[in-house]
N, C-alpha and C positions, 0 to 999 in steps of 0.2 A: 128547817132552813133558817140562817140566822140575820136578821133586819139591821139590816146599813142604812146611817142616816148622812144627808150630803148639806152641810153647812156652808153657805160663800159671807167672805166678811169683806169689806173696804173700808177707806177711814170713813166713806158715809154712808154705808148701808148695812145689815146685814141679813140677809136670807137663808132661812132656815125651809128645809125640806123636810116633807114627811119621809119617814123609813121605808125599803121598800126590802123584801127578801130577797135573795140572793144565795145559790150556792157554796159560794167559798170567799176567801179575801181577794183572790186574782180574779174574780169574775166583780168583786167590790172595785177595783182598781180600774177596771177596763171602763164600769161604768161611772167613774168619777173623769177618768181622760175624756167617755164620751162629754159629759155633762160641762165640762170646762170650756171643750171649744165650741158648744151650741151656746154657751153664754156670752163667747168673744165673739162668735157670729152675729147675734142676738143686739150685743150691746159694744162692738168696736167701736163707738166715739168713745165712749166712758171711760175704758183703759187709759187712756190719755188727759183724763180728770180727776180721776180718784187712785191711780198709777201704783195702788198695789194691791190685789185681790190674794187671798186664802180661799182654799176650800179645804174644810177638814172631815176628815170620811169617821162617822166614830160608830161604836156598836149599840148594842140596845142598852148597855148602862153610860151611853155618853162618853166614853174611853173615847178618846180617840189617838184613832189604829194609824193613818196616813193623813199627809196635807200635800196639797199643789199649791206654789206658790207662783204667780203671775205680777209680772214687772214690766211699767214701762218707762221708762226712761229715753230725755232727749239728751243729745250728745253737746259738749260745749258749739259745735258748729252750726249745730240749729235752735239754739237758744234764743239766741240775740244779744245785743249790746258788745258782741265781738269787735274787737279795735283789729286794723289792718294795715300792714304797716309799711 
């Protein structure tokens, strides 16, 4: 069985997981989607601090195979310093 390792970056952290086995790359996929939103569960103030997270899914030589990218973003209307006219 081949060992998927799941790395998350932001501009201020970055966490590295151990490898775990896994039958295929679509069973790799499903458990990067789980693992992404137990983190937004985990850690939803944060997205809105460090407002752009990676997690890159790579093999046992470190390739890597897929990324999830997560963004948050406030819209000019909730920024502030809007002039009204």
């Amino acid at each position: 069985m081949p060992t998927y390792n799941f790395e998350v970056r932001t501009p201020t952290h970055a966490l590295v997981t151990e490898g775990i086995d896994l039958p295929d790359s679509t069973a790799a996929r499903v458990e990067a989607a789980k693992r992404i939103g137990d983190l937004l569960r985990r850690h939803a103030g944060e997205i809105w601090v460090d407002q752009d997270w990676q997690m890159d899914i790579t093999d046992e030589r470190g390739l890597i195979l897929y990324a999830i990218l997560v963004s948050a973003l406030m819209s000019p209307a909730t920024a502030g310093g809007r002039k009204r006219g």
